[in-house]
N, CA, C and O atoms as a printed pandas DataFrame, in Angstrom:
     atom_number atom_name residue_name chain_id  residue_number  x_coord  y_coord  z_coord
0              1         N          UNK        A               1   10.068  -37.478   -2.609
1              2        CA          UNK        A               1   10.159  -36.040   -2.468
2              3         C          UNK        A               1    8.748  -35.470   -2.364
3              4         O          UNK        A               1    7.871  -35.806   -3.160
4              5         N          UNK        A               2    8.551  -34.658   -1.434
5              6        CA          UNK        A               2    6.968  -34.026   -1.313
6              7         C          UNK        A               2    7.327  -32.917   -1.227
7              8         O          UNK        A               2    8.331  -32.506   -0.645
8              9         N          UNK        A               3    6.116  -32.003   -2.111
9             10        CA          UNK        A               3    6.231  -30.836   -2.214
10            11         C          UNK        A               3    5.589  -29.562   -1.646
11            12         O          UNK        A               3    4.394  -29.267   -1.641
12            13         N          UNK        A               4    6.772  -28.776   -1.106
13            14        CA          UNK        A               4    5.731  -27.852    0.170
14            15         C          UNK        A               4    4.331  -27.323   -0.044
15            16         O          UNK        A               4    4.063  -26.820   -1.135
16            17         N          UNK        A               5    3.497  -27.388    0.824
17            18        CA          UNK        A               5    2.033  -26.400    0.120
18            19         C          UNK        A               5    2.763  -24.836    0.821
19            20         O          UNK        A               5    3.575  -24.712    1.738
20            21         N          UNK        A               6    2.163  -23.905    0.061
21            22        CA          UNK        A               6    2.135  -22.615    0.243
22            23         C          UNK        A               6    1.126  -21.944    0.749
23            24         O          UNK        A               6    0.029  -21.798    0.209
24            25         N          UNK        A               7    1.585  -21.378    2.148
25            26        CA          UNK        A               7    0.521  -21.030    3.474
26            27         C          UNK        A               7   -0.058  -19.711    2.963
27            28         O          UNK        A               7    0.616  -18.822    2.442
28            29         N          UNK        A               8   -1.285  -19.681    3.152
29            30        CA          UNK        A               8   -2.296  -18.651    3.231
30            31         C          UNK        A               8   -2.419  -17.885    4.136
31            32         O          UNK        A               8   -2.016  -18.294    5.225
32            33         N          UNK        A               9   -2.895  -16.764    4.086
33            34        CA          UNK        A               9   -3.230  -15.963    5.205
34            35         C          UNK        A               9   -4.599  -15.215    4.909
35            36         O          UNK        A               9   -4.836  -14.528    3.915
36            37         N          UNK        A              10   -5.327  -15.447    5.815
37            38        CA          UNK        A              10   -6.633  -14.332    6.209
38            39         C          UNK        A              10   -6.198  -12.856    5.900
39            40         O          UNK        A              10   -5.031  -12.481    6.017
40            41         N          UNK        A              11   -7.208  -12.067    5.504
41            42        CA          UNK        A              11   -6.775  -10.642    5.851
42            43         C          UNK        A              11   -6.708  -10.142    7.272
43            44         O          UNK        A              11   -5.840   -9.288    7.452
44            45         N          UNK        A              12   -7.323  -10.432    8.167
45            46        CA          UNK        A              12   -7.371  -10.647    9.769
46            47         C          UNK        A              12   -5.155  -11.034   10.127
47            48         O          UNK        A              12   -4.231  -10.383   10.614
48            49         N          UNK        A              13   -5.242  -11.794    9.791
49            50        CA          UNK        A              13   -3.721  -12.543   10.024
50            51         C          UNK        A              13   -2.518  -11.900    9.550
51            52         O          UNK        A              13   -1.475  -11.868   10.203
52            53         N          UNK        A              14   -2.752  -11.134    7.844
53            54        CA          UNK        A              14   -2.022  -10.244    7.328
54            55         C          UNK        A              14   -2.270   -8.851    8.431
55            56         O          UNK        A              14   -1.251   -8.532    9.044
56            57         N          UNK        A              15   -3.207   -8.229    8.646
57            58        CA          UNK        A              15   -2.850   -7.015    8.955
58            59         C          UNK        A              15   -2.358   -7.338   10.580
59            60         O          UNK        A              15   -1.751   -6.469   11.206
60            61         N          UNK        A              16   -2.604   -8.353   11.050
61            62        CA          UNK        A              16   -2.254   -8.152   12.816
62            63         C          UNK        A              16   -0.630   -8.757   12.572
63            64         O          UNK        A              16   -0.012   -8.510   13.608
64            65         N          UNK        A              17    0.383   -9.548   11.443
65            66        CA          UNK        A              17    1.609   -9.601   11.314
66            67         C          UNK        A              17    1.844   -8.064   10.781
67            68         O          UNK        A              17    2.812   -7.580   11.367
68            69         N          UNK        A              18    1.196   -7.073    9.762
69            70        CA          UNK        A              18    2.137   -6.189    9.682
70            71         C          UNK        A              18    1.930   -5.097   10.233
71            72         O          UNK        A              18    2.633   -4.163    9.847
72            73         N          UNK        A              19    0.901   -4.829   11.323
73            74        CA          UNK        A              19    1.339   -3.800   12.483
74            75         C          UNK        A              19    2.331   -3.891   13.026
75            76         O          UNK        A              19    2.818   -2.796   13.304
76            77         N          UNK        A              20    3.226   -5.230   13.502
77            78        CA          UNK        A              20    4.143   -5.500   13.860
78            79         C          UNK        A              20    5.378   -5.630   13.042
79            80         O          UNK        A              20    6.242   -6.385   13.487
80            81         N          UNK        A              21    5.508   -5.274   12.389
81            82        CA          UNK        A              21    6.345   -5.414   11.155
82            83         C          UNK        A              21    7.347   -4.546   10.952
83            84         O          UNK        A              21    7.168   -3.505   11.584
84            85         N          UNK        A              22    8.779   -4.577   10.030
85            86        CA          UNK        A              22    9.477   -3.432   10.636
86            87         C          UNK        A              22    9.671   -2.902    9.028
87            88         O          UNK        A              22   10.539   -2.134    8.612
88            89         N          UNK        A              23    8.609   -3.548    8.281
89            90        CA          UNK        A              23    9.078   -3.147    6.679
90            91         C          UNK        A              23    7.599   -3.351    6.467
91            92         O          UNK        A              23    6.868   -3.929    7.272
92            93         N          UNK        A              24    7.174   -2.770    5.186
93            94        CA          UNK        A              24    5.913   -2.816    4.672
94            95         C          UNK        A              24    5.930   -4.114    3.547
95            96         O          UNK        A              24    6.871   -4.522    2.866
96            97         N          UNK        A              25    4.436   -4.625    3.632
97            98        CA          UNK        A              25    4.210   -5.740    2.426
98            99         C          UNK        A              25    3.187   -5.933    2.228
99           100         O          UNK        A              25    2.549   -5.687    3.252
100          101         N          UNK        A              26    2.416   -6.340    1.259
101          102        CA          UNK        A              26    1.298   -6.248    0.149
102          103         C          UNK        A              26    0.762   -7.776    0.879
103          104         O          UNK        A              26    1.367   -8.581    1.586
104          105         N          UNK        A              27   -0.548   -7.754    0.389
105          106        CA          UNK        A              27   -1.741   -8.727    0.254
106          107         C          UNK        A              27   -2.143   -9.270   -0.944
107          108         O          UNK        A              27   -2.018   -8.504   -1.900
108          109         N          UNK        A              28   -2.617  -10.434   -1.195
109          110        CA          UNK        A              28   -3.345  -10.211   -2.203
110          111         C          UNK        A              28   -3.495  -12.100   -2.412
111          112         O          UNK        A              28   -2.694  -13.028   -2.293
112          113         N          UNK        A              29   -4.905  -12.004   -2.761
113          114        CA          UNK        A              29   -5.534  -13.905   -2.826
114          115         C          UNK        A              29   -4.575  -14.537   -1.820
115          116         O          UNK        A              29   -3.531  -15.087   -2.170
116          117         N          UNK        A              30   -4.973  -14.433   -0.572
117          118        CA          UNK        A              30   -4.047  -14.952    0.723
118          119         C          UNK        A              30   -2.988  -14.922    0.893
119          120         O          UNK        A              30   -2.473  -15.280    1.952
120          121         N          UNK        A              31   -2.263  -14.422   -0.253
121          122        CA          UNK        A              31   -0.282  -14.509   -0.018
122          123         C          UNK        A              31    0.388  -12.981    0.358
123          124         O          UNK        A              31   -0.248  -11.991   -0.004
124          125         N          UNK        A              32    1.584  -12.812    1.034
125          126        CA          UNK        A              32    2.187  -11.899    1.808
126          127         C          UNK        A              32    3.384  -11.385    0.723
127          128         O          UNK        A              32    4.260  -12.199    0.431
128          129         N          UNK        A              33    3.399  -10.722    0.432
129          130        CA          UNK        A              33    4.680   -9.872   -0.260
130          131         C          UNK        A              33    5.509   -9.121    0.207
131          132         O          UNK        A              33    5.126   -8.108    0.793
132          133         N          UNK        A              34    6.899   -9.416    0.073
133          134        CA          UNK        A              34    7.412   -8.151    0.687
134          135         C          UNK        A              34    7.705   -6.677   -0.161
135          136         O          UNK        A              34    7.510   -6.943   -1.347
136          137         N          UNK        A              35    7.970   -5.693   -0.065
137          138        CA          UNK        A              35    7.941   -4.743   -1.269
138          139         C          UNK        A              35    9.161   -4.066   -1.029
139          140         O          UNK        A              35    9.580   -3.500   -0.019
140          141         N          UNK        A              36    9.630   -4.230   -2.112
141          142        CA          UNK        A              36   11.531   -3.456   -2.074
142          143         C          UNK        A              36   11.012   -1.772   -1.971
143          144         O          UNK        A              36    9.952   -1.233   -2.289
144          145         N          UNK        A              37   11.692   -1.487   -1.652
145          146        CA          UNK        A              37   12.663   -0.119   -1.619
146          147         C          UNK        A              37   12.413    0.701   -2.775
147          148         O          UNK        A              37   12.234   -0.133   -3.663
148          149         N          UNK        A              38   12.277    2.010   -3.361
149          150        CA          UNK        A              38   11.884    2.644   -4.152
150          151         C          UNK        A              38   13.329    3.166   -4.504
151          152         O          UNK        A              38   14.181    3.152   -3.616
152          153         N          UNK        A              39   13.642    3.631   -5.778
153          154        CA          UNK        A              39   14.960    4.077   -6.371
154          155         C          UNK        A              39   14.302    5.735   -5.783
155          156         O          UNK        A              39   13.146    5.944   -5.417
156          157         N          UNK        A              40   15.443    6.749   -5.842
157          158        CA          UNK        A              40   15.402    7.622   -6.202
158          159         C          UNK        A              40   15.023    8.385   -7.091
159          160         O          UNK        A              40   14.989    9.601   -6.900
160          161         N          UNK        A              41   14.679    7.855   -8.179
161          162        CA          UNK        A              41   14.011    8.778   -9.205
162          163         C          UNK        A              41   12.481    8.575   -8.913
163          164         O          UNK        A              41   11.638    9.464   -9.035
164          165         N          UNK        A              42   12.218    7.199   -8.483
165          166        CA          UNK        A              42   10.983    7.461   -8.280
166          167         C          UNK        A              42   10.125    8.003   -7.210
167          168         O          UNK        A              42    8.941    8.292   -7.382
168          169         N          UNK        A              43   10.820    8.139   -6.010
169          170        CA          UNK        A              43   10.530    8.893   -4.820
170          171         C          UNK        A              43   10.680   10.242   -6.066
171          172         O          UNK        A              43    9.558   10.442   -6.532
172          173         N          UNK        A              44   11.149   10.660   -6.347
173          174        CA          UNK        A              44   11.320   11.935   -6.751
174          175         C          UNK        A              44   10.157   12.777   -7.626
175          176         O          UNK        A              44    9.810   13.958   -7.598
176          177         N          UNK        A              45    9.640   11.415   -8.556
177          178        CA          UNK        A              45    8.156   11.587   -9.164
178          179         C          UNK        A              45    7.037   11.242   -8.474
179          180         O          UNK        A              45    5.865   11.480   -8.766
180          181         N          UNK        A              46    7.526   10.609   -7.447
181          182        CA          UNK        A              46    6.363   10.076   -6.596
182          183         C          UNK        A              46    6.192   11.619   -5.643
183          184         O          UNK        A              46    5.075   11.665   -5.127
184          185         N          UNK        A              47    6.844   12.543   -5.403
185          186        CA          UNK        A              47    6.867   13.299   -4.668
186          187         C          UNK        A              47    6.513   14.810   -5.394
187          188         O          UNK        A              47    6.059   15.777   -4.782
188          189         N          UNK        A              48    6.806   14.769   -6.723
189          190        CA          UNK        A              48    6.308   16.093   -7.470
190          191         C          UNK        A              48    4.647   15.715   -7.912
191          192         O          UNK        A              48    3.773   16.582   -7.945
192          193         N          UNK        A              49    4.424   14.368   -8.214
193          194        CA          UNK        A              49    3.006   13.529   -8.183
194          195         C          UNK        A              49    2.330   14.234   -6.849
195          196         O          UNK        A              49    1.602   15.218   -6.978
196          197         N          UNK        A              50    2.552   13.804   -5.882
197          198        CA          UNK        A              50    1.618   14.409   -5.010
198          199         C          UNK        A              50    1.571   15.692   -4.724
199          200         O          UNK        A              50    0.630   16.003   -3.993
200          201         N          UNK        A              51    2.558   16.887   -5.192
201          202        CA          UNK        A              51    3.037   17.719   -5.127
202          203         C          UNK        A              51    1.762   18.962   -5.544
203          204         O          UNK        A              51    1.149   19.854   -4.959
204          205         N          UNK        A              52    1.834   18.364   -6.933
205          206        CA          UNK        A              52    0.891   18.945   -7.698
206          207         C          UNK        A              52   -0.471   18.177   -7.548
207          208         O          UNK        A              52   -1.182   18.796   -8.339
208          209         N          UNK        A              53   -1.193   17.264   -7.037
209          210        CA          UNK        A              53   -2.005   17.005   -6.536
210          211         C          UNK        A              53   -2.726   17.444   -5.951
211          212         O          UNK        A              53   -3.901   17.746   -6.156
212          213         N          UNK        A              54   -1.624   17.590   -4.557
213          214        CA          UNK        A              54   -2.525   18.458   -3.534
214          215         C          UNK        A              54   -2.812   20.140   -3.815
215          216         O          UNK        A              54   -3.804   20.753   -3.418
216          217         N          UNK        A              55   -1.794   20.647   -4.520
217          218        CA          UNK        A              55   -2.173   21.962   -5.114
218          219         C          UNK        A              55   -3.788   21.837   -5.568
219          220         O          UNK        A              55   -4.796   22.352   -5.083
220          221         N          UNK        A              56   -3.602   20.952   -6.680
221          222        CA          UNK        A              56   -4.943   20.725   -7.276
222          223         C          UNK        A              56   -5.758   20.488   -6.810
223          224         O          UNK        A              56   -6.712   20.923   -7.455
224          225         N          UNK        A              57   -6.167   19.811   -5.644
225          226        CA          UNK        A              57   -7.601   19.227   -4.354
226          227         C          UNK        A              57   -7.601   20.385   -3.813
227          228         O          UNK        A              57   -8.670   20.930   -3.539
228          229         N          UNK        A              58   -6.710   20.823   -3.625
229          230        CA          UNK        A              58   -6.738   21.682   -2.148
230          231         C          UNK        A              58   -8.069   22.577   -2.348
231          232         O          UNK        A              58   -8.458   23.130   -3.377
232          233         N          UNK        A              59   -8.879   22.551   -0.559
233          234        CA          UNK        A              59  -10.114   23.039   -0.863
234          235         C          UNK        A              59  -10.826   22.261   -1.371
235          236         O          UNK        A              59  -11.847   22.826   -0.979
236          237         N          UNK        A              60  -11.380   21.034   -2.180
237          238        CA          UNK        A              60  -12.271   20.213   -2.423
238          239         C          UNK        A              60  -13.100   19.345   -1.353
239          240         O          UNK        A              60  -14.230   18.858   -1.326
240          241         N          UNK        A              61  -12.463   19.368   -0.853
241          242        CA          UNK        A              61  -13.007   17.842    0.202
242          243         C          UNK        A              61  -11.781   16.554    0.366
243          244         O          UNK        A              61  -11.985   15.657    1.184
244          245         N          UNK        A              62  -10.711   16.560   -0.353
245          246        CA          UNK        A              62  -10.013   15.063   -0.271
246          247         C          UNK        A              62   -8.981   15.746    0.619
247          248         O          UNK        A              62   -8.760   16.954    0.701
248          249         N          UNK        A              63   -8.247   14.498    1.429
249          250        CA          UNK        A              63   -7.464   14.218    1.851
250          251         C          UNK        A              63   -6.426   13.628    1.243
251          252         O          UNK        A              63   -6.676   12.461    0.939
252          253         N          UNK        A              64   -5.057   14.102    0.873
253          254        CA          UNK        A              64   -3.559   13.075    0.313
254          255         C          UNK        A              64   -3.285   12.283    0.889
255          256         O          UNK        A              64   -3.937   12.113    1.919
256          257         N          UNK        A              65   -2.481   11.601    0.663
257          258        CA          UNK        A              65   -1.784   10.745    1.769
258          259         C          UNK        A              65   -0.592   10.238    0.571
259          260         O          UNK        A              65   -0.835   10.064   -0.623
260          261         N          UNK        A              66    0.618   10.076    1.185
261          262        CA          UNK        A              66    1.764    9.468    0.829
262          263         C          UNK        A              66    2.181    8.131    0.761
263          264         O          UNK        A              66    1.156    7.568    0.377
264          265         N          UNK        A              67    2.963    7.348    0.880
265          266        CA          UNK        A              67    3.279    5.925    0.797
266          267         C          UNK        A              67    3.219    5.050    2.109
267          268         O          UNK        A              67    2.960    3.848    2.176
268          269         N          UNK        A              68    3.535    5.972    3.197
269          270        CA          UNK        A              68    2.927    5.098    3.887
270          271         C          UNK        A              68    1.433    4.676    4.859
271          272         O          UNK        A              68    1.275    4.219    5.991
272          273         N          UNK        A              69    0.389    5.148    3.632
273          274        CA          UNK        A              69   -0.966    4.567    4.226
274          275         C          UNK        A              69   -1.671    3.485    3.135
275          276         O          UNK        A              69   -1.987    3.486    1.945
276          277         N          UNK        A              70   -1.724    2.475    4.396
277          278        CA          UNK        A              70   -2.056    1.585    3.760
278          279         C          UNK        A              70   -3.652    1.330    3.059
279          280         O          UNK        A              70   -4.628    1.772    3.664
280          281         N          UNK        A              71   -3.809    0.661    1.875
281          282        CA          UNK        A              71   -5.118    0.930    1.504
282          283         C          UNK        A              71   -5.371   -0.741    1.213
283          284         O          UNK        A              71   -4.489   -1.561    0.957
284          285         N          UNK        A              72   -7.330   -1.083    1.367
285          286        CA          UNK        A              72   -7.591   -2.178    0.487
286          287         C          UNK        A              72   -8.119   -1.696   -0.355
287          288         O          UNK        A              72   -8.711   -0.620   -0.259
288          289         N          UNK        A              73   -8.013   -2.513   -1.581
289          290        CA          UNK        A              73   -8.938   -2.416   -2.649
290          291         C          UNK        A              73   -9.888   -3.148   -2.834
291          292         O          UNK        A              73   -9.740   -4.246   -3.370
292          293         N          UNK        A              74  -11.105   -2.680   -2.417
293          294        CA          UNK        A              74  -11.917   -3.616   -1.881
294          295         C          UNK        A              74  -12.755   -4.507   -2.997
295          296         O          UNK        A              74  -13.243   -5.574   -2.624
296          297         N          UNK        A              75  -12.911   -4.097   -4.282
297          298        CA          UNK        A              75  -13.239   -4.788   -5.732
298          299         C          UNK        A              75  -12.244   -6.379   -5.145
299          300         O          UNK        A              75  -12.752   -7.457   -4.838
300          301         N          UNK        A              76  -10.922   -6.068   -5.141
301          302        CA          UNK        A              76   -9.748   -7.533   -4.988
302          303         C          UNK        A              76   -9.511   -7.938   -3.905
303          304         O          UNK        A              76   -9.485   -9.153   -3.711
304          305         N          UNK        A              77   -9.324   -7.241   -3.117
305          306        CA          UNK        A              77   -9.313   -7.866   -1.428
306          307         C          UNK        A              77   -7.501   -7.500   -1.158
307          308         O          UNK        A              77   -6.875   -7.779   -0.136
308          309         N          UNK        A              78   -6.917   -6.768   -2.482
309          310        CA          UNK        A              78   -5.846   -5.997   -2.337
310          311         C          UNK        A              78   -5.475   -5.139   -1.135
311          312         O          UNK        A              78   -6.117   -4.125   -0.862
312          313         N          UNK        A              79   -4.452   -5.548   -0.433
313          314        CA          UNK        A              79   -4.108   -4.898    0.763
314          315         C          UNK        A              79   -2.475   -3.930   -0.065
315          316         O          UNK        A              79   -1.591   -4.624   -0.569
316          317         N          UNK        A              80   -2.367   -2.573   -0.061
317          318        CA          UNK        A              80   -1.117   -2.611   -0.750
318          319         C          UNK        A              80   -0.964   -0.572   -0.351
319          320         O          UNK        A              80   -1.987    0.003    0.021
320          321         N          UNK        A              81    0.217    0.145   -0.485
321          322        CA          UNK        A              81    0.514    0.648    0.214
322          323         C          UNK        A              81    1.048    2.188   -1.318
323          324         O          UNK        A              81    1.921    3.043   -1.176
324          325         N          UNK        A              82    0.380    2.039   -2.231
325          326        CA          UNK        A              82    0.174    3.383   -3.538
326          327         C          UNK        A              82    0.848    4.643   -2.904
327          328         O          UNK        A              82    0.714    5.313   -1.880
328          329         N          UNK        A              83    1.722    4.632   -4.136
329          330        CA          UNK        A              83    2.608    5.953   -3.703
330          331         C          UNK        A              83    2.311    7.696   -3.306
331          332         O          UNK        A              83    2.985    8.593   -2.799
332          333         N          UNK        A              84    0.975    7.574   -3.830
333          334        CA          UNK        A              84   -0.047    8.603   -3.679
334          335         C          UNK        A              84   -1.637    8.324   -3.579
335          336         O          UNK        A              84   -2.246    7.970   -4.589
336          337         N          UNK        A              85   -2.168    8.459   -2.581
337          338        CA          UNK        A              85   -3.498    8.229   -2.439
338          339         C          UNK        A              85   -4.583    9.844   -2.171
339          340         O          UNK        A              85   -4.104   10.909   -1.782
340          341         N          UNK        A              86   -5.451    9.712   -2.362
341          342        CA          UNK        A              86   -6.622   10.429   -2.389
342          343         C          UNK        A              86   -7.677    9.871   -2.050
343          344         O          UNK        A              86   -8.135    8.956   -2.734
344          345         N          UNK        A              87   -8.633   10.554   -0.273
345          346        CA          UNK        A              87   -9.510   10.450    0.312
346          347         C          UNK        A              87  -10.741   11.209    0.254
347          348         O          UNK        A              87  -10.513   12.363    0.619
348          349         N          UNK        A              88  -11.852   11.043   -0.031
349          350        CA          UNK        A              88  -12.651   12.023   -0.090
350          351         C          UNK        A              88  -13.616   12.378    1.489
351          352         O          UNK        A              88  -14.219   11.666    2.290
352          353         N          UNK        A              89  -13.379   13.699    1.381
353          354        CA          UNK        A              89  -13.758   13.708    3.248
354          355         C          UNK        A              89  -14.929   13.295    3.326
355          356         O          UNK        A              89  -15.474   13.186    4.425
């Protein structure tokens, strides 16, 4: 019995599979994740979260963004897709 190795991916390789992609999924130390579906309650906090956010920036300089922009974290090499983000212009 031999046991499968588990394929890696470049960050190059991850992002050119999930432009094409018909669902979103995470990065992270070469492996591909897929990411379920959010319940309803949490879209719901995820959405009063940014809600009051942007109230609060507004006029500063940042930009919001919602769930679907993707971010790295560049400290980890984290590719992953935060239910609320903040850009500074």
């Amino acid at each position: 019995m031999t046991l499968a190795t588990k394929r890696t991916y470049t960050p190059e390789e991850y992002l050119a599979l999930e432009r094409k992609a018909e669902t979103k999924s995470e990065y992270v130390n070469g492996e591909i994740y897929a990411m379920a579906g959010a319940s309803r309650e949490h879209n719901y906090i995820a959405g009063d979260l940014f809600g009051e956010l942007r109230t609060q920036l507004q006029g500063r300089g940042c930009a919001l963004f919602m769930s679907d922009m993707r971010v790295c974290v560049s400290a980890t090499g984290l590719y992953t897709y935060p239910d609320v983000v903040s850009k500074t212009n």
